[in-house]
N, C-alpha and C positions, 0 to 999 in steps of 0.2 A: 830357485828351481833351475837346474840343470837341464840342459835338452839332450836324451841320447844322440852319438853320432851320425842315427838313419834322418833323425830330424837336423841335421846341421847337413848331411848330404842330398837329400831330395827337396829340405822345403824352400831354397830358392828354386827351384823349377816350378813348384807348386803356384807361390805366389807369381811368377812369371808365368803361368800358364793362364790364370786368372784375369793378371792383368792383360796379356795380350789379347784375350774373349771381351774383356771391356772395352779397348781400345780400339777394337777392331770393328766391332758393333757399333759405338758412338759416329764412326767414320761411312761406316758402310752405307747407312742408311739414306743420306744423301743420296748417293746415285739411284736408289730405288724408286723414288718419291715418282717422278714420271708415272713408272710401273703402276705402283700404290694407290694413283690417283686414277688411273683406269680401270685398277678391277673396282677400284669401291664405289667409280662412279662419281667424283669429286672434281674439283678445279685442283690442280700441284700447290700455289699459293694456297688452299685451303688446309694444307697437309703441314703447313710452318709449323701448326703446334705439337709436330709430332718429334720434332729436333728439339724446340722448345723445352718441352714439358721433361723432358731428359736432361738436360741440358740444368735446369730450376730443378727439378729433384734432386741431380748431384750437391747442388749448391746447398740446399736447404741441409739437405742430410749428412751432409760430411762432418760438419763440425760435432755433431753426437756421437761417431763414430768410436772416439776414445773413452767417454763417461760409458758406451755400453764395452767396453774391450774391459775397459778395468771393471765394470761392473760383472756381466757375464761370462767371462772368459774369451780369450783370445781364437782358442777352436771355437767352441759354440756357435760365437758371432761371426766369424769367418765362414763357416759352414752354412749357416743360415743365410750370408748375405748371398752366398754361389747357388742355394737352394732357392731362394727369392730371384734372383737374377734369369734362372735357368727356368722358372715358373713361368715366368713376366716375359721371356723371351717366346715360349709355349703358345702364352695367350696373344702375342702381337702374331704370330702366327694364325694364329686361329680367327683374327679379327675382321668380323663382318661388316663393320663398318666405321668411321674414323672416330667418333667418341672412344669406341673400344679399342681401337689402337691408341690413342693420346693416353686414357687411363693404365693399359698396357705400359707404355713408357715409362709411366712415374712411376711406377711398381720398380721394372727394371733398373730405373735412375737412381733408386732410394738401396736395392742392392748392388749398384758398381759403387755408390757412394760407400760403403761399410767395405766390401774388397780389400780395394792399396790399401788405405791407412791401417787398418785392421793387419795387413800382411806385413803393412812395413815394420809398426808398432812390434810384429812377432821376430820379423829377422834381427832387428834391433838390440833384443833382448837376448838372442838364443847367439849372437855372433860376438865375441870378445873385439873393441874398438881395431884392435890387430887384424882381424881378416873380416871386417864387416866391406870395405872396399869390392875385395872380390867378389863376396855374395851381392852386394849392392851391383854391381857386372852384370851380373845375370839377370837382373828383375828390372834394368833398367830395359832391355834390349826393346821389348814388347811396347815400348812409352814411343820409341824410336819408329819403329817398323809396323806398327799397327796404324798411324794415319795414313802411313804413306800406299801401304798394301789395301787398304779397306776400297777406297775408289774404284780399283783394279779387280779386285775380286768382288767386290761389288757387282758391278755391269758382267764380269762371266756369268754369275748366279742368273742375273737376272735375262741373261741371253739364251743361257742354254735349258733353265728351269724355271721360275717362280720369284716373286718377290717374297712370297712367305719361307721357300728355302733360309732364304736370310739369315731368321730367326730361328729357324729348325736345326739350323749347325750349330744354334750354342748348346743343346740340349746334349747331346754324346760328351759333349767337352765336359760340360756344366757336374755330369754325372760321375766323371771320371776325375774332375778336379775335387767332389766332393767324398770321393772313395781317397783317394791320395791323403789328403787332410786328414780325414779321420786319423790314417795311419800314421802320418806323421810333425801333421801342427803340432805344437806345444802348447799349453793352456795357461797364459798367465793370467793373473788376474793385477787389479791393484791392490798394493800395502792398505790402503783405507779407502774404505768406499765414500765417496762423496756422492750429493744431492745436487739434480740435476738441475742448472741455473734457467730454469722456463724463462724468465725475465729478459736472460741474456738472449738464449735462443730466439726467441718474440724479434728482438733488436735488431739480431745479425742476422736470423734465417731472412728475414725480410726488407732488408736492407740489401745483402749477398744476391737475395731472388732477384728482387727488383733490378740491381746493376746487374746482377749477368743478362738476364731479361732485356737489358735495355741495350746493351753492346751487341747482341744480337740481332735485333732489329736493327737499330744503328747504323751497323754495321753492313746492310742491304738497304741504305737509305728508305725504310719504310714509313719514318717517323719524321715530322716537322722539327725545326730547329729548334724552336720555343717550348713544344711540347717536351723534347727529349731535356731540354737545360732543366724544366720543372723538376721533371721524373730523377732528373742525376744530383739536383737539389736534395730532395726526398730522400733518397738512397744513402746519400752520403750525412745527410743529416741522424738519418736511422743509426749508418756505422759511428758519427761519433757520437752519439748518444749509449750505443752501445762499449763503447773507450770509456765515457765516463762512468758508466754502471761498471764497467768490469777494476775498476780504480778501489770500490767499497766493498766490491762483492766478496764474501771469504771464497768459495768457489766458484769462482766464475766459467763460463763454456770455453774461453778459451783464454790463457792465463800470456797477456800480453808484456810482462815481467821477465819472459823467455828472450826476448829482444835484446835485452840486456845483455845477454851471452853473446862476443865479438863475432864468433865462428858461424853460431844459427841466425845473427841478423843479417851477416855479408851472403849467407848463403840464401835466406830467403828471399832481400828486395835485391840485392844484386842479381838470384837467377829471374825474379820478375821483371826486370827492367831489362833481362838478353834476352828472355822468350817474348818480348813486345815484337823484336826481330823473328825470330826463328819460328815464332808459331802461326806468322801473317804467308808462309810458305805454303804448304797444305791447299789454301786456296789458291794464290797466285801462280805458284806452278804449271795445274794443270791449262788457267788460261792463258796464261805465254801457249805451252806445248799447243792446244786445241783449239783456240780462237788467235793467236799472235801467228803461230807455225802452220795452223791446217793438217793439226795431225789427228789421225780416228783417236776415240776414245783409250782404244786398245795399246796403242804404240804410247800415249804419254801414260798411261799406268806404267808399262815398262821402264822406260823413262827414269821412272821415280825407283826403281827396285836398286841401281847401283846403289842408293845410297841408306838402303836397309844394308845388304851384303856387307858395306864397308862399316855400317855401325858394328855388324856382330864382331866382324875382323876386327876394331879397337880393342875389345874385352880384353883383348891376350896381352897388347901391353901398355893400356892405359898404368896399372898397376907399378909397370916400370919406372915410366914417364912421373908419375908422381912421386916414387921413392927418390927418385934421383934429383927433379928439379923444385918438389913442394907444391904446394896448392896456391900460395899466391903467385908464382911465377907461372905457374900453368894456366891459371884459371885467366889472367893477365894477358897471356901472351895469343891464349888458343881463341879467347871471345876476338881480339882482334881478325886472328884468322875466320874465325865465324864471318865478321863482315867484309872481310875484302871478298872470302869466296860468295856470299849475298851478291855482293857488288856486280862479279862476272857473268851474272846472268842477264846483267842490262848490255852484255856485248852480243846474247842469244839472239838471233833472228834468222827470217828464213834464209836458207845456204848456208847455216852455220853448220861444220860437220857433225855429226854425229857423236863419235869420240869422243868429241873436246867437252859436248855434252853431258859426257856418260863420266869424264874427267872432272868434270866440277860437280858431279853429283855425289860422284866417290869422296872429293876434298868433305865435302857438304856433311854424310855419314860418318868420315871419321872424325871428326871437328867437333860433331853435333854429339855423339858418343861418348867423346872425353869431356868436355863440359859441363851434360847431366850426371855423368857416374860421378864428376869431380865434385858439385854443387850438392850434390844430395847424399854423399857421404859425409862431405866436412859437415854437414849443416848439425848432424850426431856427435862430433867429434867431441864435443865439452861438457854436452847434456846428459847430467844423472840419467842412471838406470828408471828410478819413479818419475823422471820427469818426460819420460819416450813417446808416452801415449799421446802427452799433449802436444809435444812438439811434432810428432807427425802429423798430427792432424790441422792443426795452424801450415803445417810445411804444406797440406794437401790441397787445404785453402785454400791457398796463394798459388797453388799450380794450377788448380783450377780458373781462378780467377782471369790469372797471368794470360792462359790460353784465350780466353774469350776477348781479352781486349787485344792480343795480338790480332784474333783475327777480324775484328771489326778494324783495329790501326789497317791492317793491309789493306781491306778494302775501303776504308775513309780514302787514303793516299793513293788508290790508283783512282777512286771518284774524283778527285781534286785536280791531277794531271789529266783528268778526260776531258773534263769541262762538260759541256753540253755536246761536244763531237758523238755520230750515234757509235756502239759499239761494234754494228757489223763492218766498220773500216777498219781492217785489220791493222793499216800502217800506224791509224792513229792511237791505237788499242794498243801495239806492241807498243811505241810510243810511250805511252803512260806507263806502263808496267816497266817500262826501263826506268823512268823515273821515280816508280814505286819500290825497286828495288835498290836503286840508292841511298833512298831515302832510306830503308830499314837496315843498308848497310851500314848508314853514318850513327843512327841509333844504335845498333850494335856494336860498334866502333864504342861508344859515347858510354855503354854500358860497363866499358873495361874496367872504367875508373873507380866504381864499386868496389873492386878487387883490392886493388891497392890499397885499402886499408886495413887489408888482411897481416899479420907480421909472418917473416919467413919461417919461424918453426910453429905457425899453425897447423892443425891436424897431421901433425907429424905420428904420432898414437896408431893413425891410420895407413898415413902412405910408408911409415918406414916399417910396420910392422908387416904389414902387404908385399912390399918389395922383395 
């Protein structure tokens, strides 16, 4: 199947519009929770399982994501997952009290889970390995700029309107991204329908629940040492027990055989093992900016926007940059840069100017930009046409995954340098967070070496046909 050219020129906005409503919600909500817990009359810590329960939905339901794309169709399921999302966003709106918002979430959870994969699975298929690069530009931006903006517009919502506002803006989006789709998703389906692996699902949905679950807590030290070694016991015994079913299985949920392909394995645990770095950011950020600096809510939002602006400005000539130097020199050279510019923010403290600020946040977005569009093109670069659905959805995985343990590493490592010091010393707070930051920059640093076993004319298909 062929996509007309209106579907090769709107449906990366589409999925990028998609994904930014996802990305921006998952973040947003956090700053609301204060809000949240006084209209409904709650304790804030009573409200964790409203992060939670989203958070565990994504998990669980991503990995079905691909068996229903090839089953039902690529629009169908895309369409339904933005109709479920837009639903569930309605009713967390609407919600009178926190059982009905938590249920609210996983509804929501379970449609951002079908989304990306579902969108990515279609751009995949409708883009010749030649200019998939560029469309991948466009649908990465929303991954970039939607943590860093949710905080920020966050706290205006909830300053100048409502906590249930929140949930009310995805509905116009929600409506408009399901109008677009119609007209221009594509409808693939799979070559052969295959039987969905429950067994495997069983294994991994609740193994994946359980660890992200637990990096979570974790990850706000809310859980004992002993307890949490048990639970990460469990988890991991679940995943390989599910390794060893998916070994016999003829169809397995998610076909771990893909590993094997040079390009899709440097690309998946290599970009896992740089967003252990990059994604411990999101939170440490703003408490440097608001507990290290003393600055209002409103000025570290800002803060953070250089480095959405300078993500968008890469798109133009990431493209270049790989036609001419290749993806193992790039991806090699720029994760370094990823961590020295991590590193420069253990120089941030109060009297640091402003600029220099606004300077290393700009490094930060272009850096961070050419990285993900690099890592998440090649990861396509060698993988059959019938083999997309799956491989996105394992790549979705591990994005997921990736992100949760980054952000419990950050906060593990700035717990470690605090010690028992309280938090409202600010010296000792900055303190630690400089040392948290080094810490992810040496990790970052340390991720390079993934790359390197990439060969120089890998995903060449991509960067030279792009260029």
């Amino acid at each position: 199947m062929t996509a007309p050219d209106s579907s090769k020129r709107y449906l990366p906005w589409v999925v990028a519009t998609t994904l930014f409503m996802e990305q921006l919600d998952s973040t947003i909500v956090n700053t609301a929770v204060p809000a949240i817990a006084a209209s409904l009359q709650v304790t804030p810590l009573s409200l964790k399982a409203v992060v939670t329960s989203y958070i565990l939905s994504l998990a669980v339901a991503i990995p079905v994501s691909g068996w229903m794309a090839d089953r039902y169709g690529t629009r169908r399921v895309f369409m339904s997952a933005i109709a479920i999302f837009t639903i569930a966003s309605m009713l967390c709106g609407l919600s009178v009290n926190s059982p009905m918002l938590v249920a609210a979430r996983l509804l929501q959870g379970f449609g951002a889970a079908m989304m990306m994969p579902v969108g990515r699975i279609t751009i995949i298929r409708t883009f010749p390995k030649s200019e998939l690069l560029r469309a991948m530009n466009f649908v990465i931006i929303p991954a970039l700029i939607g943590p860093l903006l949710g905080p920020t517009v966050g706290g205006l919502i909830v300053h100048w309107l409502s906590w249930r506002e929140i949930f009310f803006i995805n509905v116009p989006v929600g409506l408009a991204a399901i109008y677009l789709a119609r007209r221009y998703m594509p409808d693939y389906r799979g070559e052969k329908t295959r039987p969905l692996d429950m067994i495997g699902l069983v294994l991994f949905g609740t193994g994946i629940a359980l660890l992200s679950w637990l990096l979570e807590v974790f990850g706000e030290h809310k859980i004992d040492p002993t307890s949490g070694a048990v639970l990460l016991l469990i988890s991991c015994s679940l995943l390989a027990a599910y390794a060893w079913h998916a070994r016999s299985e003829a169809h397995p949920l998610l076909r771990l055989d893909l590993f094997r392909i040079r390009t899709f394995r440097v690309s998946v645990l290599g970009g896992f093992a740089t967003r252990l770095g990059v994604s411990g950011l999101p939170f440490l950020l703003p408490l440097l900016y608001q507990l290290g600096l003393g600055l209002p809510a409103w000025q570290s939002g800002l803060l953070m926007m250089p480095s959405a602006a300078a993500a968008m400005g890469m798109k133009f000539i990431s493209t270049r940059l790989l036609g001419r130097f290749g993806y193992r020199q790039v991806l090699v050279v720029n994760t370094v840069l990823i961590g020295i510019t991590i590193s420069m923010y253990s120089f941030v403290k109060a009297g640091t100017p402003l600029p220099l600020i606004v300077a290393i946040s700009l490094c930060l977005g272009l850096f961070n930009s050419l990285q993900f569009s690099s890592m998440n093109s090649i990861a396509y670069a060698d993988v059959d046409a019938q083999d997309s659905s799956m491989a996105s959805t394992i790549a979705s995985s591990m994005q997921q995954l990736s992100v949760s343990f980054g952000l419990a590493c950050g906060s593990l490592v700035t717990g470690f340098f605090l010690g028992d010091a309280p938090q409202s010393d600010r010296a000792v707070l900055s303190n630690a967070l400089h040392y948290a930051f080094l810490t992810l920059a040496a990790l970052t640093i340390l991720s390079s070496l993934t790359f390197w076993t990439l060969r120089p004319a890998d995903g060449e298909a991509i960067s030279k046909g792009s260029a």
